[in-house]
N, C-alpha and C positions, 0 to 999 in steps of 0.2 A: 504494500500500500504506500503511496507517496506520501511525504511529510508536507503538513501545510505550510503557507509561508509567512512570513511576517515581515509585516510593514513595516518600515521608520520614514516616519517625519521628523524632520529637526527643524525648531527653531531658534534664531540665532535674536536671543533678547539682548544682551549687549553685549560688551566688550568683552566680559567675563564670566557671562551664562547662557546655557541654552535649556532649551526644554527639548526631549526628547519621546514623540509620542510614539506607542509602539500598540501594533493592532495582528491577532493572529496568535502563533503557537512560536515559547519562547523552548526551544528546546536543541536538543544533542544535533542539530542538522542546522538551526539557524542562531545561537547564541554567538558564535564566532561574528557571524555579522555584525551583530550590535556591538561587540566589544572592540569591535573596526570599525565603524562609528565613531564612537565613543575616544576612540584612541584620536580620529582625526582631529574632530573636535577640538581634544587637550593640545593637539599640537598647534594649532588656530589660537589658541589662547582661552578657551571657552574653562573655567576647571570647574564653577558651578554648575551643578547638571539637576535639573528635575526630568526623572523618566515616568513618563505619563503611562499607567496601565491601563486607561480605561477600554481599550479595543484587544486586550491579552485574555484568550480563554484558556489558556491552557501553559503550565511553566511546570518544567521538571528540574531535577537537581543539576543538567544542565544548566540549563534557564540562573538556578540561584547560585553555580561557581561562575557564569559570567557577570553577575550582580558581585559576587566578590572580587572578582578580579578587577572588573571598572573601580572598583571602593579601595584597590591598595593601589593601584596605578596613578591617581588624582591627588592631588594637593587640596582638592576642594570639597565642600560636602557634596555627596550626592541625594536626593530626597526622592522618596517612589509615592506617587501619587496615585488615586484613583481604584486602589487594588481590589481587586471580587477576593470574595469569601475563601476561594483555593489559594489565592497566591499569599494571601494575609494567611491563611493557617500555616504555610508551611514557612514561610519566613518566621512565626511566632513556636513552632514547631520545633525550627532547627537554630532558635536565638540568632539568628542572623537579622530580625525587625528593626533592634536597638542602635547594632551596629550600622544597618544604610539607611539611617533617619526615617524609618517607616511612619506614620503619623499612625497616634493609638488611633485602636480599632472604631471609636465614635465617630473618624473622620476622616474613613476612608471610603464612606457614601455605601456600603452594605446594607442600611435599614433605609433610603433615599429610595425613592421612586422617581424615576427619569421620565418628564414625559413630552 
């Protein structure tokens, strides 16, 4: 079965942050992408990074050793925004939430209706 793909959008908010939105499956076929991203980025000057989850269905431990490795490669914080229910359990799961600035669980829009 083929692996889905995953989007990134980057936006470049100033001189020394960007947001980075990502939509799809973070996993063992696409994490190298984003961590090549992410890598270009820093070399840009960007070292603030907010990575947007709101379009991620799906992240394996893939998916969270390329969220560690953007986290030890950067000078800057990085903040994950937007997380569904699966990507908040497992970053709270494997203590890795605290370490990439996850926002507690009240405000990561889980009990929010989108409409």
């Amino acid at each position: 079965m083929p692996s889905q793909t995953l989007s990134i959008e980057v936006d470049r908010l100033d001189a020394g942050s960007a947001r980075v939105r990502l939509a799809g499956e973070l996993d063992f076929d696409t994490a190298p992408e984003l961590v090549d991203v992410v890598a270009d980025l820093r070399r840009d000057g960007h070292q603030e990074l907010e990575l947007d989850f709101a379009g991620v269905h799906l992240c394996d431990s893939s998916g969270l050793s390329a969220l560690v490795v953007i986290h030890r490669a950067g000078t800057g914080a990085v903040r994950l925004l937007n997380l569904n229910p699966q990507v908040r359990q497992l970053l709270d799961r494997t203590g890795l939430a605290e370490l990439l600035a996850a926002p507690p669980r009240e405000l990561t829009g889980e009990a929010r209706e989108v409409g």
